[in-house]
mmCIF entry with sequence, helices, sheets and N, C-alpha, C, O atoms, coordinates in Angstrom:
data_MODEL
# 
_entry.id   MODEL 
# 
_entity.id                         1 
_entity.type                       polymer 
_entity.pdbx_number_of_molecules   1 
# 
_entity_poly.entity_id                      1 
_entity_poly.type                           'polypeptide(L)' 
_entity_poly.nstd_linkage                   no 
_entity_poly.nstd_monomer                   no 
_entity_poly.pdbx_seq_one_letter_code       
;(UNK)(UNK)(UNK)(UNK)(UNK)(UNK)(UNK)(UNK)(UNK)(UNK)(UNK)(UNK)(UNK)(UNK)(UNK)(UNK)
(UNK)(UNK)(UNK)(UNK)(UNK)(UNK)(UNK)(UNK)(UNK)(UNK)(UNK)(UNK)(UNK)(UNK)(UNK)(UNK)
(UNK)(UNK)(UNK)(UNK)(UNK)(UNK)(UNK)(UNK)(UNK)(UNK)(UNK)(UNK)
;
_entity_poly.pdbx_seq_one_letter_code_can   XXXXXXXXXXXXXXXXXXXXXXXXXXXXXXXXXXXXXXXXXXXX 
_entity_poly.pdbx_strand_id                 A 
# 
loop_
_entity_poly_seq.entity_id 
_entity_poly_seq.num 
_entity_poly_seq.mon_id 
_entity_poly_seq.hetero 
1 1  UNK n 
1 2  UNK n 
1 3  UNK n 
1 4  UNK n 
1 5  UNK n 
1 6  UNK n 
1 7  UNK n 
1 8  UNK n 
1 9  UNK n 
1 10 UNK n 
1 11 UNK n 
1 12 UNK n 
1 13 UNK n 
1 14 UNK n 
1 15 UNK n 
1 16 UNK n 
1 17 UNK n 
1 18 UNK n 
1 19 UNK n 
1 20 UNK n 
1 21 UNK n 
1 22 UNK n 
1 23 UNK n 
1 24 UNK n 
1 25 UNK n 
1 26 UNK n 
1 27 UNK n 
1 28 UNK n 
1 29 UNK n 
1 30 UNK n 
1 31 UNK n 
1 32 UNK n 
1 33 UNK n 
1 34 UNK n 
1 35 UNK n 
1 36 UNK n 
1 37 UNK n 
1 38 UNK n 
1 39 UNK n 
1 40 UNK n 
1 41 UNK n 
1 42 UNK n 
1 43 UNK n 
1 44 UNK n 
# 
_struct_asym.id          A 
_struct_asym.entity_id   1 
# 
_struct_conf.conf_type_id            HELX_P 
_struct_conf.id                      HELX_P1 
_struct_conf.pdbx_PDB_helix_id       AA1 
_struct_conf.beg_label_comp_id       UNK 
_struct_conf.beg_label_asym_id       A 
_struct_conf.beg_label_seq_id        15 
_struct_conf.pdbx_beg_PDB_ins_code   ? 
_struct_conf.end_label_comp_id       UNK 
_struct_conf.end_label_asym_id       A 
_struct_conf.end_label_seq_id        39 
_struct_conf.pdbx_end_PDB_ins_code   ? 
_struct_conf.beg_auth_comp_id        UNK 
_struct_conf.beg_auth_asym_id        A 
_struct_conf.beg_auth_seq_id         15 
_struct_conf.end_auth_comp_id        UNK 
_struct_conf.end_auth_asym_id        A 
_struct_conf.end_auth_seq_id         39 
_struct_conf.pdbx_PDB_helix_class    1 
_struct_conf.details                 ? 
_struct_conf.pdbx_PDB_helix_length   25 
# 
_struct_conf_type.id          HELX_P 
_struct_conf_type.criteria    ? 
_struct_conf_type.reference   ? 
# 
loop_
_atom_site.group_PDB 
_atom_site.id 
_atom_site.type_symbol 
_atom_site.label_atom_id 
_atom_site.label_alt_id 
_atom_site.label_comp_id 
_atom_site.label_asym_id 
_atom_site.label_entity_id 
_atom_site.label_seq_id 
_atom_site.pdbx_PDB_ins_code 
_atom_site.Cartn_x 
_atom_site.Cartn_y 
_atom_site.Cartn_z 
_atom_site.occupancy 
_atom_site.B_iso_or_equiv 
_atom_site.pdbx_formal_charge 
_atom_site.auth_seq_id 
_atom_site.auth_comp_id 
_atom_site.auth_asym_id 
_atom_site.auth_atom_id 
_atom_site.pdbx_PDB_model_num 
ATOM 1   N N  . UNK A 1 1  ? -3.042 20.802  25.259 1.00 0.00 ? 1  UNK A N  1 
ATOM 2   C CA . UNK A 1 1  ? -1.953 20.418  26.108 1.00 0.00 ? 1  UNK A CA 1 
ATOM 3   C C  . UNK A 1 1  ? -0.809 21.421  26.055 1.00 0.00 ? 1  UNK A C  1 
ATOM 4   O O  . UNK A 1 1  ? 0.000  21.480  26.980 1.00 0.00 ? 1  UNK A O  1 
ATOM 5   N N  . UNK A 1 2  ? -0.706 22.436  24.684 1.00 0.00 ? 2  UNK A N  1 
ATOM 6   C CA . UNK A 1 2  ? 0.374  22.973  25.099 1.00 0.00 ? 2  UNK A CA 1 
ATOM 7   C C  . UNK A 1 2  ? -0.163 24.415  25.505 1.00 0.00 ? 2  UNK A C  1 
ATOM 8   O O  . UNK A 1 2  ? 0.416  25.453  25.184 1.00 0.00 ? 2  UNK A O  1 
ATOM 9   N N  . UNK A 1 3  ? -1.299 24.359  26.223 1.00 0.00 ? 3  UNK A N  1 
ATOM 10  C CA . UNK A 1 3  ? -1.658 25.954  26.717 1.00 0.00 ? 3  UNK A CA 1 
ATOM 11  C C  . UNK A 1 3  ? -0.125 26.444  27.788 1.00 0.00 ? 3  UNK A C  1 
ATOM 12  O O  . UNK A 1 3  ? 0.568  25.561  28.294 1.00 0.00 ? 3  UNK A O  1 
ATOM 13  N N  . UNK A 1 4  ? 0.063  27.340  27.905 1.00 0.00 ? 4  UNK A N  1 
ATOM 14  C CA . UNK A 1 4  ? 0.329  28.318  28.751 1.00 0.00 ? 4  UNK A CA 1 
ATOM 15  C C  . UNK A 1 4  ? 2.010  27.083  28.495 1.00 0.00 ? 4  UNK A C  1 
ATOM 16  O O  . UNK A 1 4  ? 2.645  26.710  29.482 1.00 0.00 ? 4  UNK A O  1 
ATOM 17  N N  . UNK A 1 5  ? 2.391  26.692  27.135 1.00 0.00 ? 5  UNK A N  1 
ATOM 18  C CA . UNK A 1 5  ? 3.591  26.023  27.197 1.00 0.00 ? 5  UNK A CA 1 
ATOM 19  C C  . UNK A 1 5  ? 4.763  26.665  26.056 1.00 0.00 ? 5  UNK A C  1 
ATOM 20  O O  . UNK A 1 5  ? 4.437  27.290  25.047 1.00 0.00 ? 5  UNK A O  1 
ATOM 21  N N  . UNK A 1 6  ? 5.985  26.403  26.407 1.00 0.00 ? 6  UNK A N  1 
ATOM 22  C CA . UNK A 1 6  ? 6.940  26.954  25.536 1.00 0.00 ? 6  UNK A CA 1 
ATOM 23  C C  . UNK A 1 6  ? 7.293  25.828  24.380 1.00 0.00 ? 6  UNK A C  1 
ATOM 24  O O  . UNK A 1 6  ? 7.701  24.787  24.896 1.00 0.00 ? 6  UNK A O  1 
ATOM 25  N N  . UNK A 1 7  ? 7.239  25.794  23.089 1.00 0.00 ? 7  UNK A N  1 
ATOM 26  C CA . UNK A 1 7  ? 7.566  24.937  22.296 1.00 0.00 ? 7  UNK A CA 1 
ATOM 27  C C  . UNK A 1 7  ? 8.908  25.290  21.221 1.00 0.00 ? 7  UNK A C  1 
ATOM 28  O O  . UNK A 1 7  ? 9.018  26.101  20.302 1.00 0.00 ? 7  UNK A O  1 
ATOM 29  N N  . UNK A 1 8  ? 9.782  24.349  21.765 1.00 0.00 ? 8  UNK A N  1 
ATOM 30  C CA . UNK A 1 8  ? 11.486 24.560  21.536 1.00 0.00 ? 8  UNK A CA 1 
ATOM 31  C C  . UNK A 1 8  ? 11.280 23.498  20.185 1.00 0.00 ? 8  UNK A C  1 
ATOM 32  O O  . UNK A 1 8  ? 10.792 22.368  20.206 1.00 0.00 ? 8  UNK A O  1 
ATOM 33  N N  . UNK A 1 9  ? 11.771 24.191  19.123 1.00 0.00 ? 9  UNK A N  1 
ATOM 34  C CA . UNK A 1 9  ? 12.607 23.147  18.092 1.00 0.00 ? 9  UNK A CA 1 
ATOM 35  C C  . UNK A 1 9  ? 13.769 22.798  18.030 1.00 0.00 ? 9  UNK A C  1 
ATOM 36  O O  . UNK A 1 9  ? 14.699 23.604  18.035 1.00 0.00 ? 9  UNK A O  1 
ATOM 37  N N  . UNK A 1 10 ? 13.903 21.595  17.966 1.00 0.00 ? 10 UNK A N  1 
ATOM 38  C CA . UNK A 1 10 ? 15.008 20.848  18.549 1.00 0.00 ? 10 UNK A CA 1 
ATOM 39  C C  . UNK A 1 10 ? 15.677 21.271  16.695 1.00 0.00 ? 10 UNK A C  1 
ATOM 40  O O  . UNK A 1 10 ? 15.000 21.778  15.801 1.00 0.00 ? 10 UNK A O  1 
ATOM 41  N N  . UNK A 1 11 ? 16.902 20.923  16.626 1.00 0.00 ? 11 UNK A N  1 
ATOM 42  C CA . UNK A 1 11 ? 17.416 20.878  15.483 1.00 0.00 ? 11 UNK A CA 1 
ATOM 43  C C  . UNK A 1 11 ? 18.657 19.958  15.611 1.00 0.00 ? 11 UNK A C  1 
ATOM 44  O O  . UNK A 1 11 ? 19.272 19.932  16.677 1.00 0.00 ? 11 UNK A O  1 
ATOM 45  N N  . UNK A 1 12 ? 19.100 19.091  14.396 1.00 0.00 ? 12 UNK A N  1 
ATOM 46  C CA . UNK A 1 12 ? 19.664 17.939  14.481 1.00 0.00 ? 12 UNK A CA 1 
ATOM 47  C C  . UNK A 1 12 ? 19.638 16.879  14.116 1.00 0.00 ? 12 UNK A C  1 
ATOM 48  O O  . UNK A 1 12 ? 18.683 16.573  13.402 1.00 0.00 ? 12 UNK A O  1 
ATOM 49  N N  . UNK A 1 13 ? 20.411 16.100  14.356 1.00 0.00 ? 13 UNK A N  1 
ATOM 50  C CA . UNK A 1 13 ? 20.031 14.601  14.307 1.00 0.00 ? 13 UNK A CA 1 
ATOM 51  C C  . UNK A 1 13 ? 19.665 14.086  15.496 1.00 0.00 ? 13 UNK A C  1 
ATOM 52  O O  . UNK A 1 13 ? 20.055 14.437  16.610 1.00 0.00 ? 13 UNK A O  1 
ATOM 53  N N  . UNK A 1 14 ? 18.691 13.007  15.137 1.00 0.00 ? 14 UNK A N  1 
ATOM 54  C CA . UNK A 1 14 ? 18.242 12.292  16.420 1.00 0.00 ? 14 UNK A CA 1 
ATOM 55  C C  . UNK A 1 14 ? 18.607 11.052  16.736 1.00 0.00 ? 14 UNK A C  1 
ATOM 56  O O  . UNK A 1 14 ? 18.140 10.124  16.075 1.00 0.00 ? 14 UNK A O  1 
ATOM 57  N N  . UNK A 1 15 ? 19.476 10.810  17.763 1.00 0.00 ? 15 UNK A N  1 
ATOM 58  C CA . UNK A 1 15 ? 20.190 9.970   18.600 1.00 0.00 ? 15 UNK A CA 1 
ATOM 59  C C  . UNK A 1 15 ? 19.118 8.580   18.580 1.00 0.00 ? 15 UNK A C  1 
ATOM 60  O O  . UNK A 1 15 ? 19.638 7.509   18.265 1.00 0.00 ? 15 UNK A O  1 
ATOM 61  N N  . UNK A 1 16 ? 17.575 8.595   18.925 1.00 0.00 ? 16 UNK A N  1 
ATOM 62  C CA . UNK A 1 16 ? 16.419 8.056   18.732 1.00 0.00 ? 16 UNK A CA 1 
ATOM 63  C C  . UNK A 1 16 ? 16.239 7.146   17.633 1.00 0.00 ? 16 UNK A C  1 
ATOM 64  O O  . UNK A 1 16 ? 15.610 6.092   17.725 1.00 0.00 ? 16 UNK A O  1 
ATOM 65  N N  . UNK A 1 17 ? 16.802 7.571   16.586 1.00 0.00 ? 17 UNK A N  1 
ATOM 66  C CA . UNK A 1 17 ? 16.268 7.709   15.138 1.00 0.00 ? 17 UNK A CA 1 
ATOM 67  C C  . UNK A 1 17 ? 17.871 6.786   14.781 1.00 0.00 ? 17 UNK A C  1 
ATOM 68  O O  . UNK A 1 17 ? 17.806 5.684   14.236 1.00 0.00 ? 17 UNK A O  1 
ATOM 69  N N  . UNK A 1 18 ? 19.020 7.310   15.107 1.00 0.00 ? 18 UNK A N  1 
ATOM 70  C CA . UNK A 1 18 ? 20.160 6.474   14.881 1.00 0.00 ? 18 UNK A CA 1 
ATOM 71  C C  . UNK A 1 18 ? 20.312 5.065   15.801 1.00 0.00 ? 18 UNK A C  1 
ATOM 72  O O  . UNK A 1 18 ? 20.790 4.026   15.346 1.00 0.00 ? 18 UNK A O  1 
ATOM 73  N N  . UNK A 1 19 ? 19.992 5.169   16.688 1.00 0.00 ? 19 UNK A N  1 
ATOM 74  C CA . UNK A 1 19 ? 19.775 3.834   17.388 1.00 0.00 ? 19 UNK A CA 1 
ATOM 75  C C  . UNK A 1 19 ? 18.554 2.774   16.794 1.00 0.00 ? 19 UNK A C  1 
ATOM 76  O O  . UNK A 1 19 ? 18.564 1.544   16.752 1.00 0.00 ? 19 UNK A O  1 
ATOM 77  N N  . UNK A 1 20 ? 17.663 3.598   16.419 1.00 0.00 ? 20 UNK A N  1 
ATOM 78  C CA . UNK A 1 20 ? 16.705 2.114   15.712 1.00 0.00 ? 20 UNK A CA 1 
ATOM 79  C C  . UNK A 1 20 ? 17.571 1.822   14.829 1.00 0.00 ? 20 UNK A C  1 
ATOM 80  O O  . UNK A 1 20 ? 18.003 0.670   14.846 1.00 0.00 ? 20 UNK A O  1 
ATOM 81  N N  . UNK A 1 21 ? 18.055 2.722   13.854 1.00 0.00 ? 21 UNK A N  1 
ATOM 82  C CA . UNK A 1 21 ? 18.647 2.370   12.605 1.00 0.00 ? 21 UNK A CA 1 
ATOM 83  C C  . UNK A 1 21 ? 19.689 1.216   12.665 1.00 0.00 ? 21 UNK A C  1 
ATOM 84  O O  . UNK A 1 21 ? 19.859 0.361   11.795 1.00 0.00 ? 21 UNK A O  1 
ATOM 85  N N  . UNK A 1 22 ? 20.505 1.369   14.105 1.00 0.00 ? 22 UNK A N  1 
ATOM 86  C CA . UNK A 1 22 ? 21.082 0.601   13.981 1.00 0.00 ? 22 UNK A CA 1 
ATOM 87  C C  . UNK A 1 22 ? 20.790 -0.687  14.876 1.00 0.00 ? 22 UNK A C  1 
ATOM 88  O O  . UNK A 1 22 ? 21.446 -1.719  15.022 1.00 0.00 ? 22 UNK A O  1 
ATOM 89  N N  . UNK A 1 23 ? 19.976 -0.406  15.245 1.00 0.00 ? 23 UNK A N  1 
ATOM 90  C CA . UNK A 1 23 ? 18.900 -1.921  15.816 1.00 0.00 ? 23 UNK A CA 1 
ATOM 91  C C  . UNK A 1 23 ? 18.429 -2.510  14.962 1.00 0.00 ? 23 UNK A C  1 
ATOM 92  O O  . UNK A 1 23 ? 18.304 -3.734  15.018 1.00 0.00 ? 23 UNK A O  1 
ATOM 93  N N  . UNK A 1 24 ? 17.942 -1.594  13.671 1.00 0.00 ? 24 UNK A N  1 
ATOM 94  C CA . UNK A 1 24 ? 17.092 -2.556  12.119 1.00 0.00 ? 24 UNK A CA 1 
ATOM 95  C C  . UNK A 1 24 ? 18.431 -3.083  11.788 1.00 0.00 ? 24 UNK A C  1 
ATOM 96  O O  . UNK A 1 24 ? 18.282 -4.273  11.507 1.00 0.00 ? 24 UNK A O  1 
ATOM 97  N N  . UNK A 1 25 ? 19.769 -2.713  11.686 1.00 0.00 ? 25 UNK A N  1 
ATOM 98  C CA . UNK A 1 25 ? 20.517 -3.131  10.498 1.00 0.00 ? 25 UNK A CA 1 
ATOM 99  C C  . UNK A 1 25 ? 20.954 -4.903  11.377 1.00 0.00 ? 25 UNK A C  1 
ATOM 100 O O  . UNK A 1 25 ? 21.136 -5.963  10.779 1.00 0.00 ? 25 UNK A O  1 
ATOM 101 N N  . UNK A 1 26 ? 21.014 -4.670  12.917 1.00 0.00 ? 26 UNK A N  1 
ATOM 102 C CA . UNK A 1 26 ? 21.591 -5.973  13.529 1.00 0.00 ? 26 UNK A CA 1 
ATOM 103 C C  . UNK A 1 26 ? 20.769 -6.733  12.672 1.00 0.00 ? 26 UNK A C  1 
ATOM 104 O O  . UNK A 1 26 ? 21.068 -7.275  11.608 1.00 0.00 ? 26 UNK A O  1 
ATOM 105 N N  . UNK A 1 27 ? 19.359 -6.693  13.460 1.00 0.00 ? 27 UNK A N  1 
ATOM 106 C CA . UNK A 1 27 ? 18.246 -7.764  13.142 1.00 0.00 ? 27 UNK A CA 1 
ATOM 107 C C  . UNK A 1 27 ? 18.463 -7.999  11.995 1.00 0.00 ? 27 UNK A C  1 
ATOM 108 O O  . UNK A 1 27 ? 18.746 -9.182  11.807 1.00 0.00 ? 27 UNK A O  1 
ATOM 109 N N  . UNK A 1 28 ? 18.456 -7.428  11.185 1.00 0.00 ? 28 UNK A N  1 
ATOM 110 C CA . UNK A 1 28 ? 18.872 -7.961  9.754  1.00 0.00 ? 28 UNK A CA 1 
ATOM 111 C C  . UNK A 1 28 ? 19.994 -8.977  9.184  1.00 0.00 ? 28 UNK A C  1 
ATOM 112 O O  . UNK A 1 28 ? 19.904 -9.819  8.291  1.00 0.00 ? 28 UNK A O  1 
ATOM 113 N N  . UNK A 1 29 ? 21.148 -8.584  10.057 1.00 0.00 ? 29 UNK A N  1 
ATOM 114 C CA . UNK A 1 29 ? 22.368 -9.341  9.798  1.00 0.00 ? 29 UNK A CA 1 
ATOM 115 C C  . UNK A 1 29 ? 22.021 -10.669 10.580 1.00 0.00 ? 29 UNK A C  1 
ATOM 116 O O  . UNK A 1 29 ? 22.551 -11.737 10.277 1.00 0.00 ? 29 UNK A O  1 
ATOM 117 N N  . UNK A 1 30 ? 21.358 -10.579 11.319 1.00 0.00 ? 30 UNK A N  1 
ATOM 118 C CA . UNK A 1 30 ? 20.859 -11.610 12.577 1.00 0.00 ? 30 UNK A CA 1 
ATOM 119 C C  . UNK A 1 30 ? 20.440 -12.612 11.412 1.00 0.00 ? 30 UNK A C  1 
ATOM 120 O O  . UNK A 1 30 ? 21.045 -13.661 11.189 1.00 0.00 ? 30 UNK A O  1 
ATOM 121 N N  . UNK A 1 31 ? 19.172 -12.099 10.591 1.00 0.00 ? 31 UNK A N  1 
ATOM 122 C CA . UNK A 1 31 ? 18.337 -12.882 10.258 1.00 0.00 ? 31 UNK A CA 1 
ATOM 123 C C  . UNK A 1 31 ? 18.595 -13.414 8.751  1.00 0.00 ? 31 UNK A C  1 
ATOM 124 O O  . UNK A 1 31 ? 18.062 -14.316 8.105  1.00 0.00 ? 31 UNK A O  1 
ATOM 125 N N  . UNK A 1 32 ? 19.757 -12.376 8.413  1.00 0.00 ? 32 UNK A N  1 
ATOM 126 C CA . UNK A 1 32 ? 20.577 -13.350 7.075  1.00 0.00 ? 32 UNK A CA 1 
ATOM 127 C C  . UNK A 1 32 ? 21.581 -14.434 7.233  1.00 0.00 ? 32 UNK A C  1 
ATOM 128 O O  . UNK A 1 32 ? 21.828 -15.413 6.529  1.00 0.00 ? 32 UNK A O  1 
ATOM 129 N N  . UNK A 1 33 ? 22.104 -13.992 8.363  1.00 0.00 ? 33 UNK A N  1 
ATOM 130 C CA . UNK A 1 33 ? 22.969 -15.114 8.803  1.00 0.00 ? 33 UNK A CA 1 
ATOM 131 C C  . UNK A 1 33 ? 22.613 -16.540 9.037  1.00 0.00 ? 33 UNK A C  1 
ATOM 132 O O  . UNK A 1 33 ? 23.268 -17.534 8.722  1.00 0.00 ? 33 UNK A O  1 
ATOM 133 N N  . UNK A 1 34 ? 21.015 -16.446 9.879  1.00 0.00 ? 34 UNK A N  1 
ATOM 134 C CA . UNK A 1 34 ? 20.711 -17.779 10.245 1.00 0.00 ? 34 UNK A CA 1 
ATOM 135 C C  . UNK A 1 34 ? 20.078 -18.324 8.755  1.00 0.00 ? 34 UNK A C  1 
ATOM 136 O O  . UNK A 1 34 ? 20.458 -19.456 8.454  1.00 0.00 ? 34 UNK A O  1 
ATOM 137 N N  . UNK A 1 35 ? 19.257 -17.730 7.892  1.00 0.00 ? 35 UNK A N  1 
ATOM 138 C CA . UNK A 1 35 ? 19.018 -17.731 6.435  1.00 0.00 ? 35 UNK A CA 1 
ATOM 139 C C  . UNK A 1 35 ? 20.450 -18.648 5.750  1.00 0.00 ? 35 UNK A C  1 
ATOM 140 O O  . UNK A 1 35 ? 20.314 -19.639 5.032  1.00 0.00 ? 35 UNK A O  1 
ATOM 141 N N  . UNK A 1 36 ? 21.549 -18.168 6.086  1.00 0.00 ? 36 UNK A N  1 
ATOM 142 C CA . UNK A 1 36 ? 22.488 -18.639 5.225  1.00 0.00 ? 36 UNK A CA 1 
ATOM 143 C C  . UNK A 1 36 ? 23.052 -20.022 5.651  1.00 0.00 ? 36 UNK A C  1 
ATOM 144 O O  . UNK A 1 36 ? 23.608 -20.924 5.025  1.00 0.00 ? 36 UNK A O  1 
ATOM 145 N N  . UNK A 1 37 ? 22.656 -19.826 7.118  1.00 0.00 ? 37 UNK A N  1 
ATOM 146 C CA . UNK A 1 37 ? 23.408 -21.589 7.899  1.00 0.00 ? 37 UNK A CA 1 
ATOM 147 C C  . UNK A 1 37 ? 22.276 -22.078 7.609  1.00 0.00 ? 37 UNK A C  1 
ATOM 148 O O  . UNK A 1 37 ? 22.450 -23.275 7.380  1.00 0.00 ? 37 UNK A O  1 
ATOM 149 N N  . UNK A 1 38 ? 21.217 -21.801 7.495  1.00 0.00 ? 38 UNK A N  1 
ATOM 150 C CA . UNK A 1 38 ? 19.582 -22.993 6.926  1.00 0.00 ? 38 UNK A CA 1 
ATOM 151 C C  . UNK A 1 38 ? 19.578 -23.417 5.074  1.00 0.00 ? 38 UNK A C  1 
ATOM 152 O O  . UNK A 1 38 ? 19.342 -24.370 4.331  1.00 0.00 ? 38 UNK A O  1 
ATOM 153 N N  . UNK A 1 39 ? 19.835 -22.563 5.044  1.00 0.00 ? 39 UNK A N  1 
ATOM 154 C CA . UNK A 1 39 ? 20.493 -22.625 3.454  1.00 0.00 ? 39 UNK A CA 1 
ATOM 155 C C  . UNK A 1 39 ? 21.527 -23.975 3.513  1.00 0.00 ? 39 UNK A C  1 
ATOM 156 O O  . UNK A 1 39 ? 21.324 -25.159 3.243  1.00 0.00 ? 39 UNK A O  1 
ATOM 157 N N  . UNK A 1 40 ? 22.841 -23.178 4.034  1.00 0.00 ? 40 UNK A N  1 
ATOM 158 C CA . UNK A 1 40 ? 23.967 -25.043 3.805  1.00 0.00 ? 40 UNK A CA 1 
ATOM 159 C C  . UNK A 1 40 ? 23.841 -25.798 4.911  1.00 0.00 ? 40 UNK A C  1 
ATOM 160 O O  . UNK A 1 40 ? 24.923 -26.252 5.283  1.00 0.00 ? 40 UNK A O  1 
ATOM 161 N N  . UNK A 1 41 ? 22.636 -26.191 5.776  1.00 0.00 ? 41 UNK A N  1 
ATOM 162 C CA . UNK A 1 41 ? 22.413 -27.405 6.168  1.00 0.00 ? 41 UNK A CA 1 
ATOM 163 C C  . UNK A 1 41 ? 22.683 -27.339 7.782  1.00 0.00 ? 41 UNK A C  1 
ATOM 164 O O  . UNK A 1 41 ? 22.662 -28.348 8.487  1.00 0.00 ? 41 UNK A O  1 
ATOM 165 N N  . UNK A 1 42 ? 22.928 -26.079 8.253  1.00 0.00 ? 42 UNK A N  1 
ATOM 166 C CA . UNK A 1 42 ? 23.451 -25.666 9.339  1.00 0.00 ? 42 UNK A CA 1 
ATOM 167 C C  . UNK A 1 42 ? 24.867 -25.757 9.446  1.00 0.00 ? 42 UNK A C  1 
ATOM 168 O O  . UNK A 1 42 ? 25.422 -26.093 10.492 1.00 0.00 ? 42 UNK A O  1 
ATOM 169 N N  . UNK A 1 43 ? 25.459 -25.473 8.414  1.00 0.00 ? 43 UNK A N  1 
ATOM 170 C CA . UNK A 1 43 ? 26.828 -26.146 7.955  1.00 0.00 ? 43 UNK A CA 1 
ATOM 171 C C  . UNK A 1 43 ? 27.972 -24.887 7.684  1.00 0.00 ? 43 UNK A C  1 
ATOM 172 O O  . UNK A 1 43 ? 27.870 -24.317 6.598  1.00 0.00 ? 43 UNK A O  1 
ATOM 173 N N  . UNK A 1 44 ? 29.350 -24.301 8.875  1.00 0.00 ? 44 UNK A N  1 
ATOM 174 C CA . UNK A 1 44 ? 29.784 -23.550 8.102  1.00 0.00 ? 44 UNK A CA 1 
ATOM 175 C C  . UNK A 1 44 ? 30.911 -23.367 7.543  1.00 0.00 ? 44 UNK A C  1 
ATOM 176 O O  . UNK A 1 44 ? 31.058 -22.448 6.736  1.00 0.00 ? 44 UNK A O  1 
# 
């Protein structure tokens, strides 16, 4: 696939790579939070 192609290295951080990161950290807060209202009874 890369016949007759130019292959650029990107260098950096990846914008890609910081957005999951901060898509894992929501879900997480998401899923401690409801953890913690099931914990005291749905109670806050």
């Amino acid at each position: 696939m890369t016949h007759h192609a130019e292959i650029l290295a990107i260098e950096g951080p990846s914008y890609r790579r910081r957005e999951a990161e901060l898509t894992r950290q929501q879900c997480s807060r998401k899923r401690l939070s409801r953890k913690q209202a099931a914990d005291n009874g749905g109670q806050q």
